[in-house]
N, C-alpha and C positions, 0 to 999 in steps of 0.2 A: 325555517320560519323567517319572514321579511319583520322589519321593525327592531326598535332597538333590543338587545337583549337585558333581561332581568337579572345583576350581575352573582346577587346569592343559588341564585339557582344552578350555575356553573359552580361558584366556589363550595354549595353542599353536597355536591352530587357526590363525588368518591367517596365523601364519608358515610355517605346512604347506602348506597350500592354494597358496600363495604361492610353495612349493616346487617343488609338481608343478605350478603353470599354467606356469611356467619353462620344468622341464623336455620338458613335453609340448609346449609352443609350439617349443622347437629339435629336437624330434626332428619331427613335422612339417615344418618346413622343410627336415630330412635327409631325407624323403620315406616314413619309415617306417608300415609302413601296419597294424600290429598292435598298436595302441595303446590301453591301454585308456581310462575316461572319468573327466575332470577333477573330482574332488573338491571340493564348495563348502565351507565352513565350517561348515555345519549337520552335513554327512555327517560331516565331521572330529572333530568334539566330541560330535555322539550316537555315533559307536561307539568314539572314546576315553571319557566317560565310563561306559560300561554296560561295558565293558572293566574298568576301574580296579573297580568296586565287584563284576563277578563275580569277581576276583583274588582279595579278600576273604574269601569265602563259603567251604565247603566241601563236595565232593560225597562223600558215605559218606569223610570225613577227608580228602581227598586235595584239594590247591587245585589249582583247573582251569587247564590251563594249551592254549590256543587260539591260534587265529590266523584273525582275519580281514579280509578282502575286499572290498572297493567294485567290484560289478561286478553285470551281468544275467546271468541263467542264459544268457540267448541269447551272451554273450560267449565262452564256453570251448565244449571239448569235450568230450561227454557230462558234463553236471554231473547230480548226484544231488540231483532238486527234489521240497522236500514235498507234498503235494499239499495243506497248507493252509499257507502259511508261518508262520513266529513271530513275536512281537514280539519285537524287539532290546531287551532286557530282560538283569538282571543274572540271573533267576529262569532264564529259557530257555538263556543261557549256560551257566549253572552243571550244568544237565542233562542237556548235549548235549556237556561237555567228556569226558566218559570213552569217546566214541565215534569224538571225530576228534584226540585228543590225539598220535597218530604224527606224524611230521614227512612233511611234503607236503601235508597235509591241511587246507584252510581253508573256512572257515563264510562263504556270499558271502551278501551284506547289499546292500539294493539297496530304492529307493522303492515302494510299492504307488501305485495309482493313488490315493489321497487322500491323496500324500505326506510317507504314515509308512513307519517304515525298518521292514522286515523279513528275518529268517533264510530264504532261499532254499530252500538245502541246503547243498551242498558241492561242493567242486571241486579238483582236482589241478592244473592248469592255468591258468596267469593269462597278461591280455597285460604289455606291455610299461609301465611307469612304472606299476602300478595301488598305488593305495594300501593297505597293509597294516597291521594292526596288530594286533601278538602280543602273550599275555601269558605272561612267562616266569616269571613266580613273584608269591607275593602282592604288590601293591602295584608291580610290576617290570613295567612295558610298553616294547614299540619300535615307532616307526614307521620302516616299511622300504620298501621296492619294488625290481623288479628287472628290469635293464637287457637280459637274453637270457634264452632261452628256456630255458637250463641254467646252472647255479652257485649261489654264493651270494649271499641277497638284498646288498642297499643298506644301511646304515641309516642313516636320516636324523633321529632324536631319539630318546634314550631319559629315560623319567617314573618317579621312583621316589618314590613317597610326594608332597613337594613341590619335589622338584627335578627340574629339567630341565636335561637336557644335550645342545645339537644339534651335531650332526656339522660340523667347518670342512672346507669341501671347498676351501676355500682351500689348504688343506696341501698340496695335490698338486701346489699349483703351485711351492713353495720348491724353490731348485736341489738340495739334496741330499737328496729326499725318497723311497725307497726307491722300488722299483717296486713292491715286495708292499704297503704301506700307499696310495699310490695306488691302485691294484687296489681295495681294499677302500673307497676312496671314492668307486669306482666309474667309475676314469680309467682309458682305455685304455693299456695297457702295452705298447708295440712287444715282442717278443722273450718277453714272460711271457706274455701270451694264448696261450690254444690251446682252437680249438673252443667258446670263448664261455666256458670251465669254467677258471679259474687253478689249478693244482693246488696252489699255495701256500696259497693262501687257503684250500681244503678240506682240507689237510693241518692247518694252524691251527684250524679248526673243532672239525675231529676229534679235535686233542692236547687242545683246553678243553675237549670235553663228554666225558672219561672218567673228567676230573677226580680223576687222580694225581701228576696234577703231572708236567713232560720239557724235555728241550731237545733242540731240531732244529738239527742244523747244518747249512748249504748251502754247498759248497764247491767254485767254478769248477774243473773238469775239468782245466786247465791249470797252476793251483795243486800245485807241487814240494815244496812245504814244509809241509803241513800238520799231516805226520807229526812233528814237531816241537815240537807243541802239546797231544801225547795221551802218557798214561802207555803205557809196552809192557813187558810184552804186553797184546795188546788182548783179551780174552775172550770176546768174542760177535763176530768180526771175521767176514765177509762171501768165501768167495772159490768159483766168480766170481761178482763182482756182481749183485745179485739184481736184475733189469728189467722185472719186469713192469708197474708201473709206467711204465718208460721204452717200454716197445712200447706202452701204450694211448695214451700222448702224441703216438706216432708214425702213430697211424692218421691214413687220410685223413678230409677234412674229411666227405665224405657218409656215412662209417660213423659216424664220432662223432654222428650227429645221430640216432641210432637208441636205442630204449630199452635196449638189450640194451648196446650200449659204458658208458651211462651210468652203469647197475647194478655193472659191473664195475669200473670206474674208482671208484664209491662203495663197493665192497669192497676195491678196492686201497690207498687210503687209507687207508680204517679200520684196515687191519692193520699199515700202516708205521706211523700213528700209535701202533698201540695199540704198539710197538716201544719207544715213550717213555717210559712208565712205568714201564720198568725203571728199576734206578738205574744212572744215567749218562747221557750224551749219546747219540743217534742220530745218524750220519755217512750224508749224501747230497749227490752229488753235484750241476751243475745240468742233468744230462739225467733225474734221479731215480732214478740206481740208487742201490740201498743199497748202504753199503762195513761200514760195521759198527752196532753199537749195545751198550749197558750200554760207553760207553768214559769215562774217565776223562781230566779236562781238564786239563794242567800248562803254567805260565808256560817262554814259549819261552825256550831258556838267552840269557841277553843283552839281554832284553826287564825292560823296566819293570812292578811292581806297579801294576796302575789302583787310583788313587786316587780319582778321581772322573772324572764319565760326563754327559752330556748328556741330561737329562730331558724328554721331552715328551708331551701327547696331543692327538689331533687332534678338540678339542670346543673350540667359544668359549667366549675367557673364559681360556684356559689359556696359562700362558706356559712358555718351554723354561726350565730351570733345571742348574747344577751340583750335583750330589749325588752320595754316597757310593756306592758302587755297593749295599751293605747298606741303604740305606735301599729298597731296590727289593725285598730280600727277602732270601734265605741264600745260602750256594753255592753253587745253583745259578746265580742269577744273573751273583753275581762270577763264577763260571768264565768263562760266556758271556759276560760283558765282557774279560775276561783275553784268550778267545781271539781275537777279534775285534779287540783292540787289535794281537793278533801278529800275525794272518792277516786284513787289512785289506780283502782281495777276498773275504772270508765272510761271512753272515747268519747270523744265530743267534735260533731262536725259540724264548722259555721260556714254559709255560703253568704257575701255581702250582696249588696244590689250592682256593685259595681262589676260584677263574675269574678270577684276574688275567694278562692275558697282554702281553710285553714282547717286542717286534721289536728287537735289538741289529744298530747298521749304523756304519761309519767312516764320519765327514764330516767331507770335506776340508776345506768351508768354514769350520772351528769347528775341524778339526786334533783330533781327540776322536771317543773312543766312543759316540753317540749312542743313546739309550733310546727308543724309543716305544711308549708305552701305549696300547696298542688294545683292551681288553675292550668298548668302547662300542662297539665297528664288527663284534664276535665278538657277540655275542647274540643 
C-alpha cells in the first residue's frame, strides 16, 4: 500500500494472528469442519491499516462505516464477486461504504494470485473464527469474529486513534463472573445459550445502538419480592405477560436454524429493547417475558443506600476498583445498583446515550454490587 502507514495496525498484528492460530487450532481438534482461513500478519495489518485511514475520509460527508473479511469467494454462499476485483485501498473503501453499510453485509478481502490483497465483493455469510474487521466510526475500529453460525460477533480488540484495547478472555474464567459477560467473551454458557443466538446479549446490542439511553432488569421467575423494589403503581405494567419472545426461545433447535426464526427473534428484540427508552426501567423475567416497563426503582424498605459498587472491564490492563456508584453515571445507574443490591438474584443492564454500557451483578466473592463495563465487547 502507498501512503503513510497506520502504526497500531503493525504493532497489533502478531497478537491477532496469534489470536486466531489459537483459536482455530482448538476448534480443529473439536473436529469442527466450517472453519474459515488462518490470518497471517500481513493479512492483519493491510486491512487494519486501509481500514483505519478509510475511517478518516469521507464519502458525499458521511464517514464510511464497513466491515471486512478475510476469506475466498469460494468460502461462503453465493458471495456477490466483481468481476474485476479492487485494490484494498483507503480510496475503494471509502466508495463502496454507502452500498454495504447495513449490518450483515461485509466486503471479503482475499490474496490475488501475485499476492496483493484485493476487494472480492461481498458476503452475508462467514465461517467460523474468520477474521473481521469493522469500522464503526472515524478513527473507531474492532477486530471481531464469530464462534456460530448466528448471534453476535466476538470482539477481540478495539483501535481508537492510538489506543488499543484487547478483550481479557481471562474474565470468564473468575468465579463470580456473570453468565451474560462470559457469553460475550465468547464462553459457552450452560442454561443461557439457546440455538447458538444468547438473547441477552442481543437484547444489550439493541438497548446501545438506539442510543437513548435504558435499563433492563432480569429477574429469576422464582423471585417473591421483587415488587418491593419498584415505586406503585406501576404505569406501563404488563398483564399477561407479553412472550413472544419467550415462545421464539422455546422453539426447537431445527426451526431456529432457519432464516425466517432468525428475522423474527431480531424483530423481537428490537421492540423489547426499543421498550427502554422510555423513562424508567424495563422488567423481564428469565424465561423473557415482559412484566412491565417505564417503572420506577425504589430502595427496598430496610435495605442500605449503596454507597459504593465494584467496578470493572474486561480489556487488559484494567483493574476492579471501588467507586461511587455516580461515578458510573446519573440515576440511572444508582437505581440499577440500588436494586440489585435488594434483589441479589437480579441482573440489571444500563446502556447510557453516550454507548456506554454497564452489566450490574451481586458478588458474593467481594459481598458487593459489582459493575461491569462492557461497551468494548458491544461494538
Amino acid at each position: 500500500m502507498n501512503g503513510p502507514a497506520y502504526p497500531a495496525a503493525r504493532a497489533i498484528a502478531s497478537r491477532i494472528q496469534e489470536h486466531f492460530s489459537r483459536h482455530l487450532a482448538v476448534a480443529r481438534v473439536q473436529g469442527r469442519g466450517d472453519l474459515a482461513p488462518e490470518p497471517d500478519e500481513a493479512c492483519v495489518e493491510a486491512i487494519i491499516d486501509a481500514a483505519f485511514w478509510a475511517s478518516l475520509r469521507r464519502e458525499e460527508g458521511v464517514t464510511p462505516t464497513i466491515s471486512l473479511a478475510y476469506m475466498p469467494p469460494e468460502g461462503t454462499a453465493q458471495p456477490l464477486t466483481f468481476e474485476r476485483p479492487l485494490p484494498l485501498s483507503p480510496a475503494a473503501l471509502s466508495r463502496l461504504a454507502p452500498a454495504v453499510e447495513r449490518p450483515g453485509i461485509h466486503l471479503g478481502v482475499w490474496r490475488d494470485g501475485q499476492g496483493d490483497f484485493r476487494i472480492w465483493g461481498t458476503t452475508r455469510q462467514l465461517p467460523v473464527y474468520c477474521f473481521v474487521l469493522e469500522v464503526v466510526a472515524s478513527g473507531l475500529l474492532v477486530v471481531k469474529h464469530r464462534t456460530e453460525s448466528f448471534g453476535k460477533f466476538v470482539n477481540v480488540a478495539v483501535l481508537e486513534g492510538d489506543q488499543i484495547k484487547f478483550v481479557d478472555e481471562s474474565t470468564a474464567r473468575v468465579p463470580d463472573c456473570p453468565g451474560l459477560v462470559a457469553s460475550l467473551l465468547g464462553v459457552d454458557v450452560p442454561g443461557l445459550q439457546a440455538d447458538g443466538a444468547n438473547v441477552l446479549v442481543q437484547l444489550a446490542a439493541s438497548m446501545r445502538a438506539h442510543r437513548r439511553g435504558g435499563a433492563l432488569l432480569v429477574i429469576p421467575s422464582a423471585n417473591a419480592t421483587w415488587e418491593e423494589s419498584i415505586v406503585h403503581p406501576v404505569l406501563y405494567s404488563v398483564a399477561p405477560l407479553f412472550s413472544e419472545l419467550a415462545a421464539l426461545m422455546r422453539i426447537a433447535p431445527e426451526e431456529a436454524e432457519t432464516h425466517e426464526w432468525q428475522q423474527s427473534l431480531r424483530r423481537s428484540v428490537d421492540a423489547m429493547a426499543g421498550l427502554t427508552a422510555v423513562d424508567g426501567a424495563t422488567l423481564i423475567n428469565d424465561r423473557y417475558e415482559l412484566i412491565a416497563f417505564g417503572t420506577k426503582i425504589a430502595r427496598r424498605r430496610g435495605s442500605a443506600q449503596v454507597e459504593r459498587i465494584l467496578m470493572s472491564e474486561p480489556v487488559e490492563g484494567s483493574v476492579k476498583e471501588p467507586v461511587n456508584p455516580y461515578q458510573l453515571g446519573g440515576t440511572r445507574h444508582l437505581s440499577a445498583a440500588q436494586f440489585v443490591n435488594d434483589q441479589r438474584d437480579a441482573t440489571a443492564l444500563v446502556a447510557s446515550q453516550d454507548g456506554r454500557f454497564t452489566i450490574f451483578k451481586w458478588s458474593s466473592c467481594e459481598d458487593m454490587v459489582h459493575a461491569h463495563r462492557v461497551e468494548a465487547l458491544l461494538l
